[in-house]
DOGUMAR-22534 format. One record per atom (N, C-alpha, C): atom name; y, x, z. Coordinates in nm, 2 decimals. Atoms other than C-alpha are relative to their C-alpha. Layout:
! residues N
site->CA&y->Y&x->X&z->Z .
...
//
This chain:
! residues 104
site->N&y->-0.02&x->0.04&z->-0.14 .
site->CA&y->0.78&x->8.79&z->-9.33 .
site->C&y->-0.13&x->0.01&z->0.07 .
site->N&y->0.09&x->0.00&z->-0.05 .
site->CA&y->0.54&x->8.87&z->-9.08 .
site->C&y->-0.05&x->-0.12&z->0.06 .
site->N&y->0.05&x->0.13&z->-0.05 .
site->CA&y->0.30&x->8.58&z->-8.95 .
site->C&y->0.02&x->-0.03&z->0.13 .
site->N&y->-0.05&x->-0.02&z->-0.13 .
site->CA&y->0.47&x->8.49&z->-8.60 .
site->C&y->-0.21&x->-0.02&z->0.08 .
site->N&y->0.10&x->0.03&z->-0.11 .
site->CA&y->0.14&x->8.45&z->-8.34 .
site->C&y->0.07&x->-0.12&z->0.10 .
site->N&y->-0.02&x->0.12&z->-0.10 .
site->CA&y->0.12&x->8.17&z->-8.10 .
site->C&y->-0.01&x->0.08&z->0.13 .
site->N&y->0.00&x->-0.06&z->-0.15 .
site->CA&y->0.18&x->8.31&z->-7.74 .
site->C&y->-0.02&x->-0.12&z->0.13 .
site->N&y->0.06&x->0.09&z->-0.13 .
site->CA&y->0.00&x->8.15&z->-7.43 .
site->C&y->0.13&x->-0.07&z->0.06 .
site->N&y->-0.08&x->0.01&z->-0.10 .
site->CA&y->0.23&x->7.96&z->-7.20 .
site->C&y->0.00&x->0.07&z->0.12 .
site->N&y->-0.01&x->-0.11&z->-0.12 .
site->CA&y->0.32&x->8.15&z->-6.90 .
site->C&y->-0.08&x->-0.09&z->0.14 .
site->N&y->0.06&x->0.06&z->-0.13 .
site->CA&y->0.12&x->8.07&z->-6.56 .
site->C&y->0.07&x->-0.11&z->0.04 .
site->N&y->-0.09&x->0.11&z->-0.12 .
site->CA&y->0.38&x->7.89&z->-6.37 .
site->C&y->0.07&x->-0.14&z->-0.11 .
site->N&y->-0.04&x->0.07&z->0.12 .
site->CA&y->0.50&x->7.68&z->-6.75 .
site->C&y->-0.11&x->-0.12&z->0.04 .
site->N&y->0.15&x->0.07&z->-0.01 .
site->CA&y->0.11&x->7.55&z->-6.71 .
site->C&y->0.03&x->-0.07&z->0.12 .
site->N&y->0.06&x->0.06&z->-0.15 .
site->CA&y->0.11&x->7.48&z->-6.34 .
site->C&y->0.15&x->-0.11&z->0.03 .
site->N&y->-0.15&x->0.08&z->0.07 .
site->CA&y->0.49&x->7.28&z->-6.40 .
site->C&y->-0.04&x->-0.10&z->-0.03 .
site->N&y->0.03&x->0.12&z->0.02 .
site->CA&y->0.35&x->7.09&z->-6.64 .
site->C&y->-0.12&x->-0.12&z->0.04 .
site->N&y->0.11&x->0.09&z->-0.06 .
site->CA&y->0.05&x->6.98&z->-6.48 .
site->C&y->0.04&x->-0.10&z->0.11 .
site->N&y->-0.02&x->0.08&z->-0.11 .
site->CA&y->0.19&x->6.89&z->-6.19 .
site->C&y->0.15&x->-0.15&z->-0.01 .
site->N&y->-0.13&x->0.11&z->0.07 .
site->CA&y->0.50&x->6.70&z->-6.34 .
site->C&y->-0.05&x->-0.11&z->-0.04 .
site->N&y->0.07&x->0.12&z->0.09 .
site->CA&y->0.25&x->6.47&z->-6.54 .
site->C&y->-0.09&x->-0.06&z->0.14 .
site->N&y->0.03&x->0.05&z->-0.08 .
site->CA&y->0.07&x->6.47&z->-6.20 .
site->C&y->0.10&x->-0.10&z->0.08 .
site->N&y->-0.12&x->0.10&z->-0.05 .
site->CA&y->0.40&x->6.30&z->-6.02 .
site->C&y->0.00&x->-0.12&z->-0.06 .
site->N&y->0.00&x->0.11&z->0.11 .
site->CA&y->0.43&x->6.07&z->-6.33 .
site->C&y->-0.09&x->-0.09&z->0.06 .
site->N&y->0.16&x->0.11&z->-0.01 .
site->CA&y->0.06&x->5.94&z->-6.25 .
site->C&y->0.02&x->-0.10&z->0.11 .
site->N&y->0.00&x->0.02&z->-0.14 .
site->CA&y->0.14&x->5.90&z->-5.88 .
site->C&y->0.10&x->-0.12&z->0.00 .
site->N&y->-0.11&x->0.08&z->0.04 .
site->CA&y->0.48&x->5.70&z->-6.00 .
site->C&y->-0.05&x->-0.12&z->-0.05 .
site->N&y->0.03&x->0.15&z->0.10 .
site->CA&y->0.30&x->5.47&z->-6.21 .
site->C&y->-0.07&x->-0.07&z->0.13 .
site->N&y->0.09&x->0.06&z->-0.06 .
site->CA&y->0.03&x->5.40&z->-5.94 .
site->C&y->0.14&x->-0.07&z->0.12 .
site->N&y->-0.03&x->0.01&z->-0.12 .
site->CA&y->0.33&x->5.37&z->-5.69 .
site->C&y->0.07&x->-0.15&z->-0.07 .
site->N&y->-0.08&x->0.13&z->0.02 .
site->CA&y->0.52&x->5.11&z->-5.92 .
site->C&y->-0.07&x->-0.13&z->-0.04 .
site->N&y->0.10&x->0.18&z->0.01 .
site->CA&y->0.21&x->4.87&z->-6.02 .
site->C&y->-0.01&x->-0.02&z->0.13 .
site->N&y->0.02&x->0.08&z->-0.12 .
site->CA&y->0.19&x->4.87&z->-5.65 .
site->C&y->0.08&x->-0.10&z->0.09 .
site->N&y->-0.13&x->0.09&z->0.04 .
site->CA&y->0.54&x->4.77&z->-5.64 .
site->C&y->-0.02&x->-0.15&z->-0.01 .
site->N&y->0.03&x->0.08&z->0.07 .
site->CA&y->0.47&x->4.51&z->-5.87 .
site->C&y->-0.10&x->-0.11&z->0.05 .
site->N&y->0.12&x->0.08&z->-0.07 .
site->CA&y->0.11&x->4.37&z->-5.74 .
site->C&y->0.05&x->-0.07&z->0.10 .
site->N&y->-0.05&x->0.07&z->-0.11 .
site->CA&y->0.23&x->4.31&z->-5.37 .
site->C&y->0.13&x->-0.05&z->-0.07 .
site->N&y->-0.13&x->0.04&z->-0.01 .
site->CA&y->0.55&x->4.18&z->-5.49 .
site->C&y->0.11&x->0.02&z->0.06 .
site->N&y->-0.07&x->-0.09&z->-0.12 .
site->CA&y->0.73&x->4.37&z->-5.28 .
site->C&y->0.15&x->-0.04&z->-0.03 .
site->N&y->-0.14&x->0.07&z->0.02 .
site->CA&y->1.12&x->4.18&z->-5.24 .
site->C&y->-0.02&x->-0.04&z->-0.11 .
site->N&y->0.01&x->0.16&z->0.14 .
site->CA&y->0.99&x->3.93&z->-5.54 .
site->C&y->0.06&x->0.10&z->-0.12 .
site->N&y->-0.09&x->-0.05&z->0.04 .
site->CA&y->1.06&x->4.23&z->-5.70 .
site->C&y->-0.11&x->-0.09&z->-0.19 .
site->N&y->0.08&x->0.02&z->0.13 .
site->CA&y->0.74&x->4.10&z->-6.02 .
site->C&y->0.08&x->-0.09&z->0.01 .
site->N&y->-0.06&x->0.19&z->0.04 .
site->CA&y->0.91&x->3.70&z->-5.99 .
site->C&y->0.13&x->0.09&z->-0.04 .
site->N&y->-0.15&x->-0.02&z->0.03 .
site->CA&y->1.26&x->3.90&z->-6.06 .
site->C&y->-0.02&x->0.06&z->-0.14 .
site->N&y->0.02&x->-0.04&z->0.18 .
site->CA&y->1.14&x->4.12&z->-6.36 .
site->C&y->-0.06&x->-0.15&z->-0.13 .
site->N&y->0.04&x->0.09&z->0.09 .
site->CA&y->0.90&x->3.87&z->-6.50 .
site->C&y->0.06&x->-0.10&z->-0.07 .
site->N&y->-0.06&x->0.09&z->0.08 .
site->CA&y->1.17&x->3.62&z->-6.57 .
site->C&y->0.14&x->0.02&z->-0.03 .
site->N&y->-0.11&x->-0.03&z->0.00 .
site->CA&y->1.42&x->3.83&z->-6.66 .
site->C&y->0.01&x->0.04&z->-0.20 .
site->N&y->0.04&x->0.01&z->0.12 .
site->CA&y->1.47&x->3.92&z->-7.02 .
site->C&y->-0.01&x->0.17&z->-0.06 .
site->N&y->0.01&x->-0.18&z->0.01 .
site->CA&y->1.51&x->4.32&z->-6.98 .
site->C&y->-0.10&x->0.04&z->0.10 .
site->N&y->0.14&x->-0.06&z->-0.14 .
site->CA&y->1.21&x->4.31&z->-6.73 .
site->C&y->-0.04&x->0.15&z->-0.03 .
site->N&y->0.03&x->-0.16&z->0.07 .
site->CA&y->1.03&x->4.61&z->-6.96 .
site->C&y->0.05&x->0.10&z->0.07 .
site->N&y->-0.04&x->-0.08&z->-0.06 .
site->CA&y->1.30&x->4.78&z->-6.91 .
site->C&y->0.02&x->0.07&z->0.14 .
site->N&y->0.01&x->-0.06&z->-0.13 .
site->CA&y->1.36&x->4.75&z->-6.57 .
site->C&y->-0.11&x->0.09&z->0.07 .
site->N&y->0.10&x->-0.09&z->0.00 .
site->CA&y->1.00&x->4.85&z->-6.53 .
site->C&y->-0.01&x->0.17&z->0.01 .
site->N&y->-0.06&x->-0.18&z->0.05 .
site->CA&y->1.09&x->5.18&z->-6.76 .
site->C&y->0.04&x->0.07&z->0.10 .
site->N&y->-0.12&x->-0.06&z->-0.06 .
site->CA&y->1.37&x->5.27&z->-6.56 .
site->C&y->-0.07&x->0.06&z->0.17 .
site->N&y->0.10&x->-0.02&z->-0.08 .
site->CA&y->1.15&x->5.23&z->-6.25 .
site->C&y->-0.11&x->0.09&z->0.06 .
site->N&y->0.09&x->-0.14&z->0.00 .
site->CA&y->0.88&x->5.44&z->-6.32 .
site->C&y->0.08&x->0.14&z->-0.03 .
site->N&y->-0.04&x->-0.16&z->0.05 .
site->CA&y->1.09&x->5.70&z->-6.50 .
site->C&y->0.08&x->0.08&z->0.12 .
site->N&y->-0.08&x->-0.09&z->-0.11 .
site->CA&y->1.33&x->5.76&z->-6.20 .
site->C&y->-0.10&x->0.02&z->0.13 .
site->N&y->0.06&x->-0.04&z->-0.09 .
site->CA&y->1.07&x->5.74&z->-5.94 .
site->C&y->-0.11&x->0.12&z->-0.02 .
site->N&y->0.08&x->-0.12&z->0.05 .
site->CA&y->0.85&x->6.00&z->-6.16 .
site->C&y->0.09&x->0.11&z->0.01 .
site->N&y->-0.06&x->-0.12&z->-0.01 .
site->CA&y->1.12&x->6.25&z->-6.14 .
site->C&y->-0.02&x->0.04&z->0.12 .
site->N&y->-0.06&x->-0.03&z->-0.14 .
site->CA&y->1.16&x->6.20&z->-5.75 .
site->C&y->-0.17&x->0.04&z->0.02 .
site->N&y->0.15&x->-0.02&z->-0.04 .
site->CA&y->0.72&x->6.20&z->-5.72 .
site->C&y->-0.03&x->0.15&z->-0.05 .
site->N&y->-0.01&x->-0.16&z->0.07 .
site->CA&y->0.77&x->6.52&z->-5.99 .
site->C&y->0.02&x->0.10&z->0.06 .
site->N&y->-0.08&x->-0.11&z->-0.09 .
site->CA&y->0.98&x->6.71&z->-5.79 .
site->C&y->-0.07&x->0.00&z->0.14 .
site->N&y->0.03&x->-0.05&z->-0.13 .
site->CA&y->0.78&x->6.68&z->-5.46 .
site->C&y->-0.08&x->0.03&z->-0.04 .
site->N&y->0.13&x->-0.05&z->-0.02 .
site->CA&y->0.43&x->6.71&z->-5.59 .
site->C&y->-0.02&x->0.16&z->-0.03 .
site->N&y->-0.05&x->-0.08&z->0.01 .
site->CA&y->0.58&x->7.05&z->-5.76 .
site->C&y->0.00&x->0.06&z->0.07 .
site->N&y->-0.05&x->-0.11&z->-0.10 .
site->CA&y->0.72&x->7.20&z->-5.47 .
site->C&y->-0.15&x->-0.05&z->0.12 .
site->N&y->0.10&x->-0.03&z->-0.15 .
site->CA&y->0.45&x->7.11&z->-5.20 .
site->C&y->-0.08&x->0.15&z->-0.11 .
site->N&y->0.08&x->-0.07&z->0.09 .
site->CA&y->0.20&x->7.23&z->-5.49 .
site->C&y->0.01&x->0.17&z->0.00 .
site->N&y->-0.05&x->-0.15&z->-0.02 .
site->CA&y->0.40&x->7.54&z->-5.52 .
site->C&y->-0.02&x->0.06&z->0.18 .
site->N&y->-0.04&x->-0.07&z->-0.14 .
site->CA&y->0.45&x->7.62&z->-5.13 .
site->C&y->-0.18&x->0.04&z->0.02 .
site->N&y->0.14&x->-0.02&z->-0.05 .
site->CA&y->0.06&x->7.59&z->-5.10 .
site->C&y->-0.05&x->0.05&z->-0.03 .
site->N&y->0.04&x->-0.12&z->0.04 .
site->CA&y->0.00&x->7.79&z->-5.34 .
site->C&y->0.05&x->0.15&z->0.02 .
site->N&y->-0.05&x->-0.08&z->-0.04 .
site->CA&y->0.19&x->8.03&z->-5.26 .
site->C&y->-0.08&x->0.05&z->0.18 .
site->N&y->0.08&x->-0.06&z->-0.13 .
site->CA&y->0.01&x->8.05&z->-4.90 .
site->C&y->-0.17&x->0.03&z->-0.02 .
site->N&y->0.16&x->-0.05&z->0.06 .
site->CA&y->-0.33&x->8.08&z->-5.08 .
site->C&y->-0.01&x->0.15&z->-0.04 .
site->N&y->0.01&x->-0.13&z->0.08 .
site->CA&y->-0.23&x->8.41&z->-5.20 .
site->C&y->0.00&x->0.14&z->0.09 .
site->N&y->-0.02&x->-0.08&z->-0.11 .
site->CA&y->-0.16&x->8.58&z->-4.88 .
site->C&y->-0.15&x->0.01&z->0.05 .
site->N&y->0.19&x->0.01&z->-0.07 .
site->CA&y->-0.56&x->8.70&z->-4.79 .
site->C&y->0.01&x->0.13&z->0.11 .
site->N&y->0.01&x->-0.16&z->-0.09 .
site->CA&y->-0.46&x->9.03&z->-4.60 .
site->C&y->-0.02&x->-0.05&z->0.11 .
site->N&y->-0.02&x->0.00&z->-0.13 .
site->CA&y->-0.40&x->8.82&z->-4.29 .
site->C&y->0.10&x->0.06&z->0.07 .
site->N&y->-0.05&x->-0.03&z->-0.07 .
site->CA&y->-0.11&x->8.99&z->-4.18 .
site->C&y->0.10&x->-0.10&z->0.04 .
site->N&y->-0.10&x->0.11&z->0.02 .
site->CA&y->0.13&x->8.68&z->-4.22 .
site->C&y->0.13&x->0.05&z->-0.03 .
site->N&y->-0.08&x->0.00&z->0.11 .
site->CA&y->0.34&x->8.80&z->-4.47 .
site->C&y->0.13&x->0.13&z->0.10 .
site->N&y->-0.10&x->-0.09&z->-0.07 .
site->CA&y->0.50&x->9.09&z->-4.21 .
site->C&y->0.07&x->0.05&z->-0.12 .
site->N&y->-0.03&x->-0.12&z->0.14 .
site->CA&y->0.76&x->9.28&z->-4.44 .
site->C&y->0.11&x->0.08&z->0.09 .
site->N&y->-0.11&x->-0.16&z->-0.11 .
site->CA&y->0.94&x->9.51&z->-4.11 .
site->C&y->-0.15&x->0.09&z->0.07 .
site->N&y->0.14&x->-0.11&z->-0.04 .
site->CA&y->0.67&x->9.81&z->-4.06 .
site->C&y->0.05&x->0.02&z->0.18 .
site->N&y->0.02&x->-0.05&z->-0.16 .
site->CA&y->0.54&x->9.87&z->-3.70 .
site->C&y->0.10&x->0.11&z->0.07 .
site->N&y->-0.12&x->-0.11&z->-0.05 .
site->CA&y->0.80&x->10.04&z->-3.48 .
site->C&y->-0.07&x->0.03&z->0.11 .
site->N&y->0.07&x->-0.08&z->-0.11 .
site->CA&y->0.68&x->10.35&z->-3.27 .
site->C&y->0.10&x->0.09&z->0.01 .
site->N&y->-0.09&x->-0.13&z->-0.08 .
site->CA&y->0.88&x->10.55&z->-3.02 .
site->C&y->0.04&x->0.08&z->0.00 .
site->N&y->-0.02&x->-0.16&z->0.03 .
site->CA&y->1.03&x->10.86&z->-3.07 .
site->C&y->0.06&x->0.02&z->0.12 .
site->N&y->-0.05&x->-0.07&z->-0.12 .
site->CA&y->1.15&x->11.13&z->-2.82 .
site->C&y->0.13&x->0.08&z->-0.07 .
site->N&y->-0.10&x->0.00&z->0.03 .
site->CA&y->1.50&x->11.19&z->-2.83 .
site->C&y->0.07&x->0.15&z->0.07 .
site->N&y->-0.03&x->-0.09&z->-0.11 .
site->CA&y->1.64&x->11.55&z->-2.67 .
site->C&y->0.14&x->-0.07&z->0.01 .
site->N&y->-0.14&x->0.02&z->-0.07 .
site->CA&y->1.95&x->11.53&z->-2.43 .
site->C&y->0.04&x->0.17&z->-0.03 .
site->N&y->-0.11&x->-0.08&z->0.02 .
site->CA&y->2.23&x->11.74&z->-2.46 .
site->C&y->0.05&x->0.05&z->0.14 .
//
């Protein structure tokens, strides 16, 4: 059997996961801040509850999808306009010039 090779991840795989774990980050900072201020008693409601953890969990994990999915897509849109350097603003119908038409 031949020795398989390890093959790079693909550009956009890379820039996915970066930014995914970036959401994550942003999720966590958004739910200790949750947490800190107290925000609707939400720390007095975990802290003496007996699934607090969890709730926590559940907390970060669904608000990391929703922080995932936008830092993603901005991430993407902006990159996506970095790429455009010609200056034309992305024209894709060529310049229309006049012709002469005979009559009949």
């Amino acid at each position: 059997m031949p020795s398989e090779q390890k093959r790079p991840l693909p550009r956009i795989v890379k820039f996915y996961i970066r930014h995914v774990l970036i959401g994550y980050g942003i999720a966590a900072a958004f739910v200790a801040m949750l947490l800190y201020f107290d925000v609707v008693r939400l720390w007095s409601l975990i802290s003496n509850s007996d699934v607090g953890l969890l709730a926590v969990f559940l907390l970060w994990f669904f608000n990391g999808i929703v922080f995932s999915g936008a830092q993603f897509s901005v991430a993407l849109l902006l990159d996506a306009d970095s790429d455009d350097d010609d200056g034309r603003g992305g024209e894709a119908v060529p310049q229309l010039a006049p012709i002469s038409v005979a009559r009949r």
